[in-house]
DRENLUMMAR-879695 format. One record per residue: y, x, z of N, C-alpha, C in turn; residue in three letters; chain. Coordinates in Angstrom, 2 decimals, decimal comma, always signed. Layout:
BEGIN
@n_Y: Y | n_X: X | n_Z: Z | ca_Y: Y | ca_X: X | ca_Z: Z | c_Y: Y | c_X: X | c_Z: Z | residuo: ALA | cadena: A;
...
***
This chain:
BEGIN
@n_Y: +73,51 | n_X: +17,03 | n_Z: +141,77 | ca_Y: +72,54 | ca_X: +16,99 | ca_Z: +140,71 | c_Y: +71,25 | c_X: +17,64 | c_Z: +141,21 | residuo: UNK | cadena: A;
@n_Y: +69,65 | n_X: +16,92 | n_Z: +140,94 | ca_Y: +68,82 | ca_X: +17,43 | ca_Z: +141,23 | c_Y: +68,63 | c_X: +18,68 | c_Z: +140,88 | residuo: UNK | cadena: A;
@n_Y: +67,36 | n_X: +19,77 | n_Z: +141,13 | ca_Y: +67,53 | ca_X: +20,99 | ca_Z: +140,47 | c_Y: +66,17 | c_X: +20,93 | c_Z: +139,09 | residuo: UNK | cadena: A;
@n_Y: +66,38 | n_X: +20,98 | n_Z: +138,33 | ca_Y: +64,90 | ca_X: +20,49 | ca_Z: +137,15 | c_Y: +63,81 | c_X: +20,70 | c_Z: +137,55 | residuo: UNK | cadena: A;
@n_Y: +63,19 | n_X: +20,07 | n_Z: +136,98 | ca_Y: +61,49 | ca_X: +20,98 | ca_Z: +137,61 | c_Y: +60,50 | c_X: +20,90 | c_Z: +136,48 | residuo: UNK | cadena: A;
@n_Y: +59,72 | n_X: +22,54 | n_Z: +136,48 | ca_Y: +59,39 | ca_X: +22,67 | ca_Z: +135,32 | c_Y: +58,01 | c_X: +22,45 | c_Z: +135,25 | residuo: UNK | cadena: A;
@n_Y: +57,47 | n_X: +22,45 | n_Z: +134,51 | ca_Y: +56,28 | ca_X: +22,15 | ca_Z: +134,23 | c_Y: +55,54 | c_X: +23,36 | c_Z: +133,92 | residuo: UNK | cadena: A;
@n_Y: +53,72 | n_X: +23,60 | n_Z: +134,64 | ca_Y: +52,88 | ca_X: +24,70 | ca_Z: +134,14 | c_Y: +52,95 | c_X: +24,59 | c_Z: +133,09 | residuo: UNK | cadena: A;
@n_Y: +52,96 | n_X: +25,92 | n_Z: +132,03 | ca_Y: +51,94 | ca_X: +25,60 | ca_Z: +131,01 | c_Y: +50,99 | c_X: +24,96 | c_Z: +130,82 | residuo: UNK | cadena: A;
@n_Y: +49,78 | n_X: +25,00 | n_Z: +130,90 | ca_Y: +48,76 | ca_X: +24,45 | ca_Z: +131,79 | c_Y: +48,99 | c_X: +22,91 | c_Z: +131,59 | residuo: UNK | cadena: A;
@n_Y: +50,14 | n_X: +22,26 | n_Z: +132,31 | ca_Y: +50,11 | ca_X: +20,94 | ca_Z: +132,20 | c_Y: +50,54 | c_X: +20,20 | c_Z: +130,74 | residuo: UNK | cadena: A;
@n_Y: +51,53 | n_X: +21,02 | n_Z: +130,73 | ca_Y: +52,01 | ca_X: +20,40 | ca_Z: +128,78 | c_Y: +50,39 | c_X: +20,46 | c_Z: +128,46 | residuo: UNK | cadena: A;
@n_Y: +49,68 | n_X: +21,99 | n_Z: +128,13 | ca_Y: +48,91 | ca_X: +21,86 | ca_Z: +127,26 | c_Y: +47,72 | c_X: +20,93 | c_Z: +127,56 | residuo: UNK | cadena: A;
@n_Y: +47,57 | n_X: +20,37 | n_Z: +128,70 | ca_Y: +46,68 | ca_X: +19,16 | ca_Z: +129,38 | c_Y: +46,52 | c_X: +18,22 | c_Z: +128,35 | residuo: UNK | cadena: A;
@n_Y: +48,29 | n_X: +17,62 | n_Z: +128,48 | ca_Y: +48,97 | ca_X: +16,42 | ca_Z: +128,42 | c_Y: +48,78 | c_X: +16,41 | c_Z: +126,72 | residuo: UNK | cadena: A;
@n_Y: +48,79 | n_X: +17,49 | n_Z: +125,74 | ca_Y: +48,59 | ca_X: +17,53 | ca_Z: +124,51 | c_Y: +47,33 | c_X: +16,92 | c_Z: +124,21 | residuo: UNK | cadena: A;
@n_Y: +46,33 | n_X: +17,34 | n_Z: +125,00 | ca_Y: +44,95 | ca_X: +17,23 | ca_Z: +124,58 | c_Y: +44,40 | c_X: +15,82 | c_Z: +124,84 | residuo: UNK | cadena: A;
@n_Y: +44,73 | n_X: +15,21 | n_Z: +126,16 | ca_Y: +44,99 | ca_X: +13,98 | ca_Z: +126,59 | c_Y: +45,40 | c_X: +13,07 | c_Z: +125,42 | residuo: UNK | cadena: A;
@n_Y: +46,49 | n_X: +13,42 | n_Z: +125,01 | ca_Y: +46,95 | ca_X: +12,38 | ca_Z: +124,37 | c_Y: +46,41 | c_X: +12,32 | c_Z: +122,72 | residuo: UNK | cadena: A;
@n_Y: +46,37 | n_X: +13,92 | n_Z: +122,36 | ca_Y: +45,18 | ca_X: +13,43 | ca_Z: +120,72 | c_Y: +44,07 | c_X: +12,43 | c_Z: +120,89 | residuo: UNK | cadena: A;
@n_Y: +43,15 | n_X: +12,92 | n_Z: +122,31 | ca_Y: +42,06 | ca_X: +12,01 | ca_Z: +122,72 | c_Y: +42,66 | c_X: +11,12 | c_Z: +122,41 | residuo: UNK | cadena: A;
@n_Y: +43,68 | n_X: +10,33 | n_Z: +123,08 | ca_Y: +43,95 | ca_X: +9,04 | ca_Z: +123,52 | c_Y: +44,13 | c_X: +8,59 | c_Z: +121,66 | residuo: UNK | cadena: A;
@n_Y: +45,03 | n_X: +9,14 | n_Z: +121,15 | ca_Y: +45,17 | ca_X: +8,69 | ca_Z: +119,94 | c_Y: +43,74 | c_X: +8,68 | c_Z: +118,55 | residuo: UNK | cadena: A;
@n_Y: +43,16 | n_X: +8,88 | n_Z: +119,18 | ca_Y: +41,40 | ca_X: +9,19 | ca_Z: +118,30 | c_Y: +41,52 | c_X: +9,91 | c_Z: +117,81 | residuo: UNK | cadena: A;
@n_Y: +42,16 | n_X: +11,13 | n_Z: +118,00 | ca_Y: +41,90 | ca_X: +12,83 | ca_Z: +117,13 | c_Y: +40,92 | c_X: +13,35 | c_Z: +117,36 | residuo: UNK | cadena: A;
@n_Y: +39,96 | n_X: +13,64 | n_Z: +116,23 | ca_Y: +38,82 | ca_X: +14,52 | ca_Z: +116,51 | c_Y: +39,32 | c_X: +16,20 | c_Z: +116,62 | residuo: UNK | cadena: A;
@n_Y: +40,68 | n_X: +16,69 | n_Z: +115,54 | ca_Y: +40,56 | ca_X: +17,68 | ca_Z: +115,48 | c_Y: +41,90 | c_X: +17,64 | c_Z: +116,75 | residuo: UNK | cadena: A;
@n_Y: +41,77 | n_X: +19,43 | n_Z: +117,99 | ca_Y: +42,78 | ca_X: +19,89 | ca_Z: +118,66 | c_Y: +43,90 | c_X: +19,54 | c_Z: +118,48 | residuo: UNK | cadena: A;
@n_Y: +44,54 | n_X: +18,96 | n_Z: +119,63 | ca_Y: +46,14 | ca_X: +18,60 | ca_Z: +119,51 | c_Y: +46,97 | c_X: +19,67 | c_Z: +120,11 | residuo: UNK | cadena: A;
@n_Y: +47,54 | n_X: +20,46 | n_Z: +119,82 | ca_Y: +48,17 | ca_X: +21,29 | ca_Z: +120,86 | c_Y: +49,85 | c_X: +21,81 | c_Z: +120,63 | residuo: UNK | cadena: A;
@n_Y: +50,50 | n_X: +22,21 | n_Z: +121,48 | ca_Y: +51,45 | ca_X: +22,14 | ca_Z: +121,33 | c_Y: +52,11 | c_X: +23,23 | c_Z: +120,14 | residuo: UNK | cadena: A;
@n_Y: +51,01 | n_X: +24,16 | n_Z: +119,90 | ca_Y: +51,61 | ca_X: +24,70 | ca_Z: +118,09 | c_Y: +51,55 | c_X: +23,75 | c_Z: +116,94 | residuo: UNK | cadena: A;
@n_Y: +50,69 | n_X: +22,79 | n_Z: +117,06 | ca_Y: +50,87 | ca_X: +21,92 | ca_Z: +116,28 | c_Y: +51,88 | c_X: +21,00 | c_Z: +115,91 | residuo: UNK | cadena: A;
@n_Y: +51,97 | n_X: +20,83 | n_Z: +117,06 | ca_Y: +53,53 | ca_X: +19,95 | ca_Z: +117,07 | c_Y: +54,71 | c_X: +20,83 | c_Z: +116,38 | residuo: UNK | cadena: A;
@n_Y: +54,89 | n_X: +21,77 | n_Z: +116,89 | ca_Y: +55,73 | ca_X: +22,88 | ca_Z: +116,44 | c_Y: +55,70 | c_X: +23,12 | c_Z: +114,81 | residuo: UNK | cadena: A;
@n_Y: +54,41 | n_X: +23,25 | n_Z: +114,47 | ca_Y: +54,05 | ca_X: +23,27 | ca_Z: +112,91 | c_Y: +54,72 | c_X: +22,45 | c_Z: +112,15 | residuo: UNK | cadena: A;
@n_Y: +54,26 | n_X: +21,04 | n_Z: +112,70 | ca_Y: +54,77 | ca_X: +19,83 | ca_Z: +112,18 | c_Y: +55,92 | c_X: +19,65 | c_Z: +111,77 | residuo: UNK | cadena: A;
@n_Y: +56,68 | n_X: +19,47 | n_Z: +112,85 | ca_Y: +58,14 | ca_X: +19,89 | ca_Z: +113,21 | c_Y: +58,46 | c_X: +20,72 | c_Z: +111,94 | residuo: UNK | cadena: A;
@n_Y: +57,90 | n_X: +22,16 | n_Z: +111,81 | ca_Y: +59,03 | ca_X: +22,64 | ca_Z: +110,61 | c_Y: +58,58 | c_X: +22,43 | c_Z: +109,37 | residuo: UNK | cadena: A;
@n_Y: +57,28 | n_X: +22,03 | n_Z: +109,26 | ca_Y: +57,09 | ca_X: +21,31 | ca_Z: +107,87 | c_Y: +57,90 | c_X: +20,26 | c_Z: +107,87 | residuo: UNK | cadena: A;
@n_Y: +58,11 | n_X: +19,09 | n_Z: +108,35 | ca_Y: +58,76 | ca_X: +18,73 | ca_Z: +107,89 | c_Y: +60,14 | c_X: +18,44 | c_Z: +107,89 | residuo: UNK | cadena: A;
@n_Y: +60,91 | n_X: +19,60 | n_Z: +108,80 | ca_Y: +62,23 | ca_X: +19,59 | ca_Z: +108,30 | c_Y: +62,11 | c_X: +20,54 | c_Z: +106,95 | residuo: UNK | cadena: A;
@n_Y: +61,44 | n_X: +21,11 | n_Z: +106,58 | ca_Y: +61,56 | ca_X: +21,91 | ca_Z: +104,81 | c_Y: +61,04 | c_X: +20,59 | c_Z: +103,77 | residuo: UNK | cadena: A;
@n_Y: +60,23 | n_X: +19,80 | n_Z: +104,16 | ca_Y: +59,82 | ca_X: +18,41 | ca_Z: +103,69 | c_Y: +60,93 | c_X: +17,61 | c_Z: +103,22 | residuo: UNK | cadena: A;
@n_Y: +61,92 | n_X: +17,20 | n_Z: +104,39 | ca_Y: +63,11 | ca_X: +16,61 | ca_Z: +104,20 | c_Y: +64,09 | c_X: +17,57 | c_Z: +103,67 | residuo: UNK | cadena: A;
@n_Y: +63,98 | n_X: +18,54 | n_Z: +103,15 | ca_Y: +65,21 | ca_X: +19,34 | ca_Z: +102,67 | c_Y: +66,27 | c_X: +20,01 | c_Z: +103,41 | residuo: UNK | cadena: A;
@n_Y: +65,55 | n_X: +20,85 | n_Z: +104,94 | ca_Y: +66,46 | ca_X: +21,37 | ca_Z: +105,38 | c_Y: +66,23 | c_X: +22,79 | c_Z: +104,78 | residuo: UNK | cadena: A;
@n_Y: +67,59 | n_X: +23,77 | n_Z: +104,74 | ca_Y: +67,06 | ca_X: +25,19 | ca_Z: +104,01 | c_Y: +66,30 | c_X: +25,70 | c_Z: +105,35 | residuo: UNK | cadena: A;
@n_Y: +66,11 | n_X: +26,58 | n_Z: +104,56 | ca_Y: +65,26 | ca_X: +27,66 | ca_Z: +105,07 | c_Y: +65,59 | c_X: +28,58 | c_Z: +106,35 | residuo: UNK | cadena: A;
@n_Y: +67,20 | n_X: +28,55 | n_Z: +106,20 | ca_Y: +67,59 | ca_X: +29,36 | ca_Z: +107,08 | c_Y: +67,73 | c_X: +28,88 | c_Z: +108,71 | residuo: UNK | cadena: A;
@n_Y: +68,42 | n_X: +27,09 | n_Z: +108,20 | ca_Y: +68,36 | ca_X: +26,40 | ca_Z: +109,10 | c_Y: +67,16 | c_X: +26,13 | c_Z: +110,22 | residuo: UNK | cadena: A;
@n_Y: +66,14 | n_X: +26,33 | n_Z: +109,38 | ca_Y: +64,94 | ca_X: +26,09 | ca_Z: +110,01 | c_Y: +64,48 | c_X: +27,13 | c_Z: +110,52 | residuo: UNK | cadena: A;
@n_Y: +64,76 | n_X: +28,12 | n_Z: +110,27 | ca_Y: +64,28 | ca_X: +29,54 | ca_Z: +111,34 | c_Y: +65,32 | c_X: +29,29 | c_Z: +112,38 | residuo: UNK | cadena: A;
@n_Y: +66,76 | n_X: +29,51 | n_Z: +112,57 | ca_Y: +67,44 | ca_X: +29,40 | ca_Z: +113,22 | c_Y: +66,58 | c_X: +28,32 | c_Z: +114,44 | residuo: UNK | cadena: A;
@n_Y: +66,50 | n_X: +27,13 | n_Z: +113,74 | ca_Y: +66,25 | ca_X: +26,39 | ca_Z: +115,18 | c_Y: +64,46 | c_X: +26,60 | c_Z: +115,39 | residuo: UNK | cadena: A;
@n_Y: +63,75 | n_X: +27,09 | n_Z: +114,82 | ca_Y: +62,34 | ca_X: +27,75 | ca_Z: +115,22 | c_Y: +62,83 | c_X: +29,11 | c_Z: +116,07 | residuo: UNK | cadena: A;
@n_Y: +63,76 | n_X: +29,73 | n_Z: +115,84 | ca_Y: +63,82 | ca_X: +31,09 | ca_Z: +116,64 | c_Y: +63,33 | c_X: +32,33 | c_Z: +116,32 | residuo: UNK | cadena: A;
@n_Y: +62,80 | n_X: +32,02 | n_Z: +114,83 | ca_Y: +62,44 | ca_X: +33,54 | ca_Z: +114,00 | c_Y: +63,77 | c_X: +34,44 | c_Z: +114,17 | residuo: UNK | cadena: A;
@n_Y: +63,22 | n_X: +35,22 | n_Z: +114,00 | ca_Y: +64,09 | ca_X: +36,11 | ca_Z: +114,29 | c_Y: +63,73 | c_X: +37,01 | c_Z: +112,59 | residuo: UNK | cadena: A;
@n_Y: +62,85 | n_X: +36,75 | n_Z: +111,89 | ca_Y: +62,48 | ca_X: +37,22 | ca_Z: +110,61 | c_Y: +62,43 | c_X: +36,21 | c_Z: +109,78 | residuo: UNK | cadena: A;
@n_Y: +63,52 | n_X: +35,92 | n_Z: +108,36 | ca_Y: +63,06 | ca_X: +34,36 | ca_Z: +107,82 | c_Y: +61,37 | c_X: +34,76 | c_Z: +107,25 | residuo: UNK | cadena: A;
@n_Y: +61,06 | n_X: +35,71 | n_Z: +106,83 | ca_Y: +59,44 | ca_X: +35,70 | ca_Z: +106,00 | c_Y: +58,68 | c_X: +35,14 | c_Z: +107,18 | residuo: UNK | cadena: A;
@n_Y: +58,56 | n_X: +34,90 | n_Z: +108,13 | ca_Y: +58,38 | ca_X: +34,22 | ca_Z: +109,24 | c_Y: +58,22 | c_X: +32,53 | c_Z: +109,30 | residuo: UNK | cadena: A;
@n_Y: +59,42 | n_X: +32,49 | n_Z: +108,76 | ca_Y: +59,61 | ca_X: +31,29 | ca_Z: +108,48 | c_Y: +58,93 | c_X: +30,73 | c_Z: +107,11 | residuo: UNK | cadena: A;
@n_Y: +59,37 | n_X: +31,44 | n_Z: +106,21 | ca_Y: +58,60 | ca_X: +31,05 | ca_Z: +105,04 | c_Y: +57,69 | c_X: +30,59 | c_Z: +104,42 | residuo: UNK | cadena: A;
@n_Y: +56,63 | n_X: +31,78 | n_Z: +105,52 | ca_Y: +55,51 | ca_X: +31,17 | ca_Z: +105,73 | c_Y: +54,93 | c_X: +29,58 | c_Z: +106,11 | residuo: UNK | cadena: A;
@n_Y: +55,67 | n_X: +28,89 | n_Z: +106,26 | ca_Y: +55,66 | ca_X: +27,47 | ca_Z: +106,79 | c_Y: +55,76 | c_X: +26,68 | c_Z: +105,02 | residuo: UNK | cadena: A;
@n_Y: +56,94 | n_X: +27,49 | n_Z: +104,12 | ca_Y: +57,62 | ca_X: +26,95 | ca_Z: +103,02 | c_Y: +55,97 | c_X: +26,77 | c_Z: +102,10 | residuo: UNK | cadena: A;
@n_Y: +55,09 | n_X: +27,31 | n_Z: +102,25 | ca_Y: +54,39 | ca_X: +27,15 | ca_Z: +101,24 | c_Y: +53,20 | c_X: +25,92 | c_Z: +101,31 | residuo: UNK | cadena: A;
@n_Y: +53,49 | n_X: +25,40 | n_Z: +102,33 | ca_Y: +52,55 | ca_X: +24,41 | ca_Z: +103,06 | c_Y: +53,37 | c_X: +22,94 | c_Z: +101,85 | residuo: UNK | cadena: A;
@n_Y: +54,58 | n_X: +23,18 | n_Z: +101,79 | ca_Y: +55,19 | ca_X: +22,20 | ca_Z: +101,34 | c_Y: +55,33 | c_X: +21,83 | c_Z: +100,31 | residuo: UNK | cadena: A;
@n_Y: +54,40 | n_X: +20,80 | n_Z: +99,36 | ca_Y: +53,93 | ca_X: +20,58 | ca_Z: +97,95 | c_Y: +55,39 | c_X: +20,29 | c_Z: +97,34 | residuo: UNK | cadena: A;
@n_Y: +55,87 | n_X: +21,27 | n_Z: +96,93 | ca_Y: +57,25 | ca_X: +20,83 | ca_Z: +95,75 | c_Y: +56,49 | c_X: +21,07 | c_Z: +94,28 | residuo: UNK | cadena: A;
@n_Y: +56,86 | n_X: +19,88 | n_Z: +93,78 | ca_Y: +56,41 | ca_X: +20,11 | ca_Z: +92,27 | c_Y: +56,69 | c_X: +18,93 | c_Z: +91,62 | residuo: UNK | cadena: A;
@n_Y: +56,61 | n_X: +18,24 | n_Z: +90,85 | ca_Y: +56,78 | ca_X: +17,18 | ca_Z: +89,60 | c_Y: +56,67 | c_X: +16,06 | c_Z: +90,50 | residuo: UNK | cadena: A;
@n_Y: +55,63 | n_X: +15,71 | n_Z: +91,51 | ca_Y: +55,32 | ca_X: +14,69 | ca_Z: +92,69 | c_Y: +56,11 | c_X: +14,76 | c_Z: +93,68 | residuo: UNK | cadena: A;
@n_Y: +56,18 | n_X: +16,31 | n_Z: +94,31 | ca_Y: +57,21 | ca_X: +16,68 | ca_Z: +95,77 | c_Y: +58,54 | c_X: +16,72 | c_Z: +95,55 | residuo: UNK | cadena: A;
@n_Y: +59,15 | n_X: +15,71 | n_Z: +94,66 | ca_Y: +60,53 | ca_X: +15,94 | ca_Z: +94,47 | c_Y: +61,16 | c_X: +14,40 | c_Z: +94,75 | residuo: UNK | cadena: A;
@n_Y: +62,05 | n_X: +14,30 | n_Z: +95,49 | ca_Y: +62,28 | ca_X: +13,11 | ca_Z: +95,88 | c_Y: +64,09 | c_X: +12,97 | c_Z: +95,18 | residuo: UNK | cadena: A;
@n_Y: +63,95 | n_X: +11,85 | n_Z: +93,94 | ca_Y: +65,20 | ca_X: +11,89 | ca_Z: +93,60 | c_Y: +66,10 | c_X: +11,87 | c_Z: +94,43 | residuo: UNK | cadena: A;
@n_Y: +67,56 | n_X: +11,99 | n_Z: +94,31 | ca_Y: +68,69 | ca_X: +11,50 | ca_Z: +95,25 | c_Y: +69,10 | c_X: +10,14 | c_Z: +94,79 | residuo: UNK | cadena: A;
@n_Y: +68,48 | n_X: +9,45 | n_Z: +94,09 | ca_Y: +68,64 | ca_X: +8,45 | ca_Z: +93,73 | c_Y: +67,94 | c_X: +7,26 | c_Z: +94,68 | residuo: UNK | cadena: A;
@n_Y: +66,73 | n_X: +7,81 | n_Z: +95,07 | ca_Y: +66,19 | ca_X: +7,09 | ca_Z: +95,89 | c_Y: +66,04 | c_X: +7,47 | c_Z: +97,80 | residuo: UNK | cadena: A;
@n_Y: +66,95 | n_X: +8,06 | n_Z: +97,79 | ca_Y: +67,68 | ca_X: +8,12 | ca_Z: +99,27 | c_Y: +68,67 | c_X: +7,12 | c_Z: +99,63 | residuo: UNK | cadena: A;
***
């Protein structure tokens, strides 16, 4: 088996910026963003809370939480189980 090979920092964060360009983003693409994304919307789709620190790597859920308020639940943000 080969041995992996890792990548600079440096280059991910290249390859981020590269590719918003490429996609017509005016605003910064970077790899916290992605990350952001990512746990909005697993709390979006209804994963708990805990789950989602766990695989973010908080080590504090208020940490996490902080993500929970980004996420419009209300009379609109509620997705029956009927229509899953």
């Amino acid at each position: 088996m080969a041995p992996r090979r890792q990548l600079h920092e440096s280059a991910v964060q290249r390859a981020m910026h590269d590719a918003g360009r490429a996609a017509g983003r005016t605003k910064r693409a970077t790899c916290h963003t992605v990350r952001h994304s990512f746990a909005t919307h697993l709390l979006e789709a209804g994963t708990d809370i805990r789950t989602t620190q766990t695989m973010l790597g908080h080590k504090d859920v208020r940490t996490t939480i902080s993500y929970a308020h980004i996420v419009g639940h209300g009379p609109l943000g509620v997705i029956s189980p009927l229509d899953r």
